[in-house]
N, C-alpha and C positions, 0 to 999 in steps of 0.2 A: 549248668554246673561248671561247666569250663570257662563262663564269662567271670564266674563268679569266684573262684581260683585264682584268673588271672587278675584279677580286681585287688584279691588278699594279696597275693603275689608283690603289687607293683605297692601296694601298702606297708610291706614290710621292705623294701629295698629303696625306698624315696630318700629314711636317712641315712644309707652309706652312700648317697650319692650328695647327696646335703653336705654330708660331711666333708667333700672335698671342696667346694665353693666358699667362694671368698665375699666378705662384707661388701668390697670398694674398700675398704680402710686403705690398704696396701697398694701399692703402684703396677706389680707384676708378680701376682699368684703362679703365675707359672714356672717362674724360677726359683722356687721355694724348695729343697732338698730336705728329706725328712735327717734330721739332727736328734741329736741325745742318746741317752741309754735305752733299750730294749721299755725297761719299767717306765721311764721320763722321756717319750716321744713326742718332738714337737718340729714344725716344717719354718726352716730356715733361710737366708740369704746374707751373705756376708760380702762384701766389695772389695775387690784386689787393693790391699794398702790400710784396710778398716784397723787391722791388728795392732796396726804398730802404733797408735793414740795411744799418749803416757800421761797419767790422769787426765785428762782434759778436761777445762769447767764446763761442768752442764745447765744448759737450762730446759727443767720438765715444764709443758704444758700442762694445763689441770688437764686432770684424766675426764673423759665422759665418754658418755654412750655412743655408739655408730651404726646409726643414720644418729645424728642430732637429737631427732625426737622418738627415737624406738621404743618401743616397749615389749618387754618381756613376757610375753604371754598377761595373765593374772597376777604377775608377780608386784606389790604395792612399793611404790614409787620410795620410798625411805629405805625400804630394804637395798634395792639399786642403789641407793646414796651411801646408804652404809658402806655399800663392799666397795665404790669408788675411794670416800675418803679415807677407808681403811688402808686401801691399798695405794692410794698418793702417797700418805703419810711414812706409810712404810719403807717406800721407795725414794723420800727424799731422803730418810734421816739415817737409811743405811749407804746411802750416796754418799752421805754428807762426813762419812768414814771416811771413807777412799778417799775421795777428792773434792773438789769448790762446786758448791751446788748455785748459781746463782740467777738473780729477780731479773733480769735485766739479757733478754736474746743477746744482741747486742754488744755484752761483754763475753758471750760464752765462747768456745771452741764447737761443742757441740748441742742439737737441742734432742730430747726425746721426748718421742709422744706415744703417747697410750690410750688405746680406745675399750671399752668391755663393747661387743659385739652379741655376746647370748650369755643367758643365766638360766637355768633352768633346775627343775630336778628330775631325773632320769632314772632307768632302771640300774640297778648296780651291773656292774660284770659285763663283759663282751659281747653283746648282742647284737643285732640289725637295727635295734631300738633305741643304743645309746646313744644318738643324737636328735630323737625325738622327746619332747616332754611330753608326757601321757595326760595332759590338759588337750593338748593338738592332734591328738590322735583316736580314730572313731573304731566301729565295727571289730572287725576278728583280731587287728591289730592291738586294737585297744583290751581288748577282754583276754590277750594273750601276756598283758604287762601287766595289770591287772593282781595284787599279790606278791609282786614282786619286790623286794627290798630297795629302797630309793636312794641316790645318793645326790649331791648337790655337786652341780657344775658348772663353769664359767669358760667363756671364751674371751684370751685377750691376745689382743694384736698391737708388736709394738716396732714402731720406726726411729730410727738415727741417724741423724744426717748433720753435715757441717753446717753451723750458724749462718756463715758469709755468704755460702753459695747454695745450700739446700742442696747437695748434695749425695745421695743417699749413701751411708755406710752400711746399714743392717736393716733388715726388715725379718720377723719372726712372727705365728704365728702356734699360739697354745690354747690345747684344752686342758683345764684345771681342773681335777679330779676331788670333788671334796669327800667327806664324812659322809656314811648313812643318814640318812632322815627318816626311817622307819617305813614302813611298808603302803603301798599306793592305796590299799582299800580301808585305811585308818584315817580317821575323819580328823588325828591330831596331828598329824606328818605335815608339817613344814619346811620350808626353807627359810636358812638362818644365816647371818654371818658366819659364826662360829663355828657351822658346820665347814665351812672355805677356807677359814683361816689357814688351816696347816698349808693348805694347796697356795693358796697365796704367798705364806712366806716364803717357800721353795721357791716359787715364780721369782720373789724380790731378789732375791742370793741368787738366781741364775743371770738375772738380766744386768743387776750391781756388778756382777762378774765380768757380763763383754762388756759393758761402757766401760770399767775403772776396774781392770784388772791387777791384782796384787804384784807388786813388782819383782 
């Protein structure tokens, strides 16, 4: 009985330890300060001097997955693509506000890159479990999520650094909180772009905000 405890135990506590481990996207997770409001927490690094870049021209990398070839649990490969291009797209052309967004590293001041790291859909609400998807999880763990109301999330991690020298100005690290998708034991609960949208736009207006801050 007590192996068996300890067993549930270490099952339900694997994702708040998950949840602090880094992809490899990033250079140094350990200097990462939790930043934002209480509601919009996300784990930051900013470089003595980053602040004071007055528009400067960017150039983004296309955004993709990290490791290269990761997969999402079960999650089908268009869906991935969707929430990438949606969110390049969005991120160039509110850039493209502020300041020079351009094709060419080369001529930029700075470049930015962006990785999706996880996609999943989760249980809603503050749990031990919100960074497990219930596709990955077995036994008492599993059957304790199980019912529960699902919601769609994303992890993105993004770097800035000077064109010329690679340099690092910013490194940040977010989980994007999307829309419910309806409950886990409902054979129709999917994950959707549209369920992310809103969490992504918030993302694009926070990150358009430190590259090209309004003057």
């Amino acid at each position: 009985m007590k192996r068996l405890l300890a067993v549930t135990l270490c099952l339900f506590a694997l994702p708040v330890f998950a949840s602090e481990a880094g992809s490899g996207f990033l250079s140094d997770y350990g200097r990462l300060d939790k930043e934002g409001s209480l509601r919009a927490r996300y784990l930051g690094y900013t470089a003595p001097g980053a602040k004071d870049l007055k528009s400067p021209a960017v150039f983004v990398t296309p955004l993709g997955r990290f490791p290269v070839a990761a997969k999402f649990g079960d999650l089908d490969d268009d869906l991935v693509g969707s929430v990438l291009t949606y969110t390049e797209q969005q991120l160039r052309s509110q850039l493209a506000v502020r300041t020079r967004v351009v094709d060419d590293k080369a001529a930029a001041d700075v470049t930015l890159e962006v990785a999706l790291t996880a996609l999943s859909a989760q249980p809603e609400g503050k749990t031990v479990l919100d960074l497990v998807p219930v596709r990955l999880v077995t036994g008492a763990a599993k059957n304790a999520a199980m019912g529960k109301v699902m919601q769609a999330t994303a992890i993105l991690e993004m770097r800035l650094s000077q064109s010329a020298s690679s340099e690092i100005l910013r490194e940040s690290k977010h989980e994007l909180l999307g829309d419910s998708i309806g409950r886990a034991d409902n054979e129709k609960t999917r994950m959707s772009l549209d369920a992310l949208k809103p969490a992504l736009d918030k993302w694009v207006a926070l990150v358009v905000d430190q590259v090209a801050p309004k003057p």
